[in-house]
N, C-alpha and C positions, 0 to 999 in steps of 0.2 A: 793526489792531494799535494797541493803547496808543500814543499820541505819547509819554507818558514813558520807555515800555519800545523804542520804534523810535530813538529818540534817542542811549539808553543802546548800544544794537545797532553803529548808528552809529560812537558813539564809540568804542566797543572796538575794531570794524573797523580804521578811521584810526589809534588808537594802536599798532596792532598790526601792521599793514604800516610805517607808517612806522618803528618800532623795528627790527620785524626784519628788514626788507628794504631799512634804507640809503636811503629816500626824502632826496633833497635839493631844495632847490628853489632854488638858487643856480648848480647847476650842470643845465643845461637838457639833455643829453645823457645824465648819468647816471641822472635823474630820469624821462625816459622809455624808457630800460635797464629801473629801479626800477617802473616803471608795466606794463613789457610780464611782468614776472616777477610780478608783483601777481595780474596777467589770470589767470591759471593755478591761484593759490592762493584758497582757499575759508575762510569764517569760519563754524567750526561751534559748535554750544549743544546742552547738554541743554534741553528744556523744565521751566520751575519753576513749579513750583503751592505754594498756601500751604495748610494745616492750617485748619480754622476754629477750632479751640482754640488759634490764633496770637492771637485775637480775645479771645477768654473765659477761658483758660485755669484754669476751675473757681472764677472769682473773682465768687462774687453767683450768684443766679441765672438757668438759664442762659435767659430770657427776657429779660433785658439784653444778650443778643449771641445776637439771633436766625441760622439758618443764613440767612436774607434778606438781611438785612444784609450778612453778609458775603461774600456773592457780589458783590455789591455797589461793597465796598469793594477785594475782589480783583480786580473789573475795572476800578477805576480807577486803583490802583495799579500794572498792567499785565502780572498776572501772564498765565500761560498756562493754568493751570488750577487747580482745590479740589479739598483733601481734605477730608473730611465727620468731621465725627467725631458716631457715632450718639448717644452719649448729650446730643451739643446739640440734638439732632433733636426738634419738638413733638410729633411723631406719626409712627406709621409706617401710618396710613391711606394707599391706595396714591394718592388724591386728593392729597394734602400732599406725594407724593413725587415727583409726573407735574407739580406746578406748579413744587417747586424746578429739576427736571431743564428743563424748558422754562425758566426764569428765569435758567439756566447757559447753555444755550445761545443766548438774545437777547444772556446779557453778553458771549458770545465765550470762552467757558472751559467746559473738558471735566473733571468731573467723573471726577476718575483717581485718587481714594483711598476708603479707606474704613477707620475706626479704630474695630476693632469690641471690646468688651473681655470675655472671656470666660478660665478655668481650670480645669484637668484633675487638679488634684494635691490629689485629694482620695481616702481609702482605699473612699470610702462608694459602690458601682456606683451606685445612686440619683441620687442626686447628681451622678456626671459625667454618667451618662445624661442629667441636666437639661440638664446644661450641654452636651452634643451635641447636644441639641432645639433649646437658645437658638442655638447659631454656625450650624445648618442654616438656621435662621430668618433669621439675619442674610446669610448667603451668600443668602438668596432676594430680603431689600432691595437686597443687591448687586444682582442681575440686573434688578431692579425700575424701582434707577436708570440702568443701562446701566454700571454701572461694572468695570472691568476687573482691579482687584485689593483684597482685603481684608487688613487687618492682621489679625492672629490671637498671643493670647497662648499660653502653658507655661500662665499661672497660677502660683502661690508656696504653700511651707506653713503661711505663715499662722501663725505662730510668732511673729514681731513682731507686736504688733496697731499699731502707731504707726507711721504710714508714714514721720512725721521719723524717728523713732529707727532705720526701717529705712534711710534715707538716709545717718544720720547714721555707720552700719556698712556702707557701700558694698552695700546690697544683700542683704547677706550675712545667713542666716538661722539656727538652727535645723530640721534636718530633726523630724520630728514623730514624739515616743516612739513607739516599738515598730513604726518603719516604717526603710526603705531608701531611699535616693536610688536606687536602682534600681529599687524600685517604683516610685518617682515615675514615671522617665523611661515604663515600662512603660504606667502608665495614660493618659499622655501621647499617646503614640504611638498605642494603639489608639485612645482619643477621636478623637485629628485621624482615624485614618486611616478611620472611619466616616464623616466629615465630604468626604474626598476624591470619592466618586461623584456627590455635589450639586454641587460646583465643579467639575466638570466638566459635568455636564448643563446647568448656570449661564453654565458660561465664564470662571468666577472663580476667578482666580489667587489660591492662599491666601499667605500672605508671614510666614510665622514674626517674630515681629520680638525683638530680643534684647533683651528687659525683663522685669529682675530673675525671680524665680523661676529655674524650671529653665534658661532661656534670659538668665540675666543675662551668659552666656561665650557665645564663638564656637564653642567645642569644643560645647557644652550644646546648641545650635540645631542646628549640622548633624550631633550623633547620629540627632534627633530626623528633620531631613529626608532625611538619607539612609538610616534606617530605613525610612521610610514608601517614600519613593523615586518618585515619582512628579510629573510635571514640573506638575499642578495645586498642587503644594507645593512653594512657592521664601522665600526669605526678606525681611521685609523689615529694608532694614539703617537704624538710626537712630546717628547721629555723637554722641548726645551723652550712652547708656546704656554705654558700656563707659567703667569708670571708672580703667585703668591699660593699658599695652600697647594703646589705642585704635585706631592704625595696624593695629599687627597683625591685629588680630582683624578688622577691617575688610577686611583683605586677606584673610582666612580667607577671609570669607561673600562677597565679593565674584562669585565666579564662576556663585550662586544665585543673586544678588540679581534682586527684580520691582520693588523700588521703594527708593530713596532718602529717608529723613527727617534733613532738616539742621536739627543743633538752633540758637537762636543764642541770647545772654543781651546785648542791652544792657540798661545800668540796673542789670546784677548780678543772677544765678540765682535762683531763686525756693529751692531747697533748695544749689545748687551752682553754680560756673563754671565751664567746662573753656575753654580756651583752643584755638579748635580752627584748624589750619591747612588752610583749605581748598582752597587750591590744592595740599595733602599728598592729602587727599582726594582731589580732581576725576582726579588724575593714579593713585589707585589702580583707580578703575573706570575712570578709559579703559584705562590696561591690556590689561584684559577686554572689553573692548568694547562696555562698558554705553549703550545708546544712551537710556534709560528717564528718568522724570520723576525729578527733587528735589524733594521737599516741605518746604518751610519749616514748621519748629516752631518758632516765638519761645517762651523760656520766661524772659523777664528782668521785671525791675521796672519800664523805662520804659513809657512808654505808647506803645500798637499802631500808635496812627496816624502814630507818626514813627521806631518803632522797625521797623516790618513792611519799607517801603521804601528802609531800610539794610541788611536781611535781604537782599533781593532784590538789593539792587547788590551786596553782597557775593560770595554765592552763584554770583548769573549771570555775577559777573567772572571767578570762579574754574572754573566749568564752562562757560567760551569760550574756544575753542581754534583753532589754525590748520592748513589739513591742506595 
């Protein structure tokens, strides 16, 4: 384990017995009362893994923030494990894929994401049929790298061409003359659920995640997965895509979720800030029972190297808990 990250573990532990459980050390009787009641209690974590787009986050190209690197960098700063995101990826030759995977596991981090970027809300069969070729394709790098679960978009209509200006409208779109949101949802649906027999024969959990398009709402994701209905399709939930009622909705998808994306913005959002309470958070998947990774998404203006390891204290303070 990271000395940075064994440290921080540590120090949680100690602050947290001694707060909650009345530790004195003036009086020598109650203190070892406070020490025998300690014995009994346990100091639990989710495990946190960073994004490599926590790294790069589409700024330059992406050859300036090789996936090398930041395995690299995520095990120094003591994470537990990466999420990969494909399009930083140089090659999907299975050689480039068998050295990252070995270079994850010399740094001590388990390769538990995958942010793959694909779209179904299109009226043209051609077309999403591509787009079922491409996510098959992608669920097979999943299996390739050993990894356990893939992000998976809705897709959008494509009605804003400017991704500011869709930002700047929370998301919100234009459906596309002489179609329905209902055919959206429709074409949607059948795509992923072509896409379900490979993730499974894979072993890859697919993770709806709630960004923009037809999945920019909690209601919008779990039509779509409890249509299909099938436990190879679970959601992934991201803290920093729902742009009002955040809790809420969070709490919706909570009970699907396969993986946790905690956004964070120091330095100020690159389109947005949300202000997010994570210990509001941590306490809505415990809950549920959510035992599963966080993956940190930095998306602010500071820089990675001083903002990532504020991510992670922040994060791991808030998903450490006392049982």
């Amino acid at each position: 384990m990271n000395s940075s990250r064994r440290s921080f573990i540590q120090k949680a532990a100690l602050v947290t017995a001694a707060t909650g459980l009345g530790i004195s050390c003036s009086k020598g009787k109650q203190a070892r009362v406070s020490d025998a009641n300690a014995g009994s209690k346990k100091i639990r974590r989710n495990k946190i893994g960073v994004s490599t787009y926590s790294f790069w986050q589409f700024n330059g190209p992406k050859e300036n923030s090789p996936i090398e690197d930041c395995i690299e960098k995520a095990a120094t700063m003591g994470f537990d494990g990466i999420e990969f995101l494909l399009m930083q990826m140089q090659s999907e030759d299975n050689s480039y894929l068998q050295k990252l995977k070995r270079q994850a596991f010399h740094a001590g981090l388990d390769i538990m994401g995958f942010s793959t970027h694909q779209g179904f809300v299109f009226p043209d069969k051609k077309t999403r049929d591509e787009e079922v070729s491409k996510t098959i394709r992608q669920i097979e790098l999943a299996y390739m790298l050993g990894i356990p679960t893939m992000r998976l978009n809705t897709g959008r209509w494509n009605t804003t061409k400017s991704f500011d200006d869709l930002m700047a409208n929370k998301g919100i779109e234009p459906v596309l003359e002489g179609h329905t949101i209902d055919q959206g949802f429709e074409w949607v649906i059948d795509s992923i659920g072509q896409c379900i027999p490979i993730a499974e024969k894979c072993g890859v959990v697919l993770g709806l995640e709630n960004h923009w398009g037809l999945g920019r709402t909690a209601e919008g994701v779990l039509k779509i997965v409890n249509a299909i209905n099938s436990p190879w399709l679970q959601i992934t939930s991201d803290t920093g895509n729902f742009l009002e009622n955040q809790y809420d909705q969070l709490e919706m998808m909570a009970p699907k979720t396969s993986l946790v994306q905690a956004k964070t913005y120091f330095g100020g959002g690159k389109w947005y800030t949300l202000d997010i309470d994570y210990k509001r958070v941590a306490e809505i998947f415990r809950k549920v029972n959510y035992k599963g990774y966080v993956s940190i998404e930095f998306e602010g203006k500071e820089d990675p190297i001083s903002a990532i390891p504020k991510s992670l204290e922040l994060v791991m303070g808030a998903f450490t808990w006392e049982e």
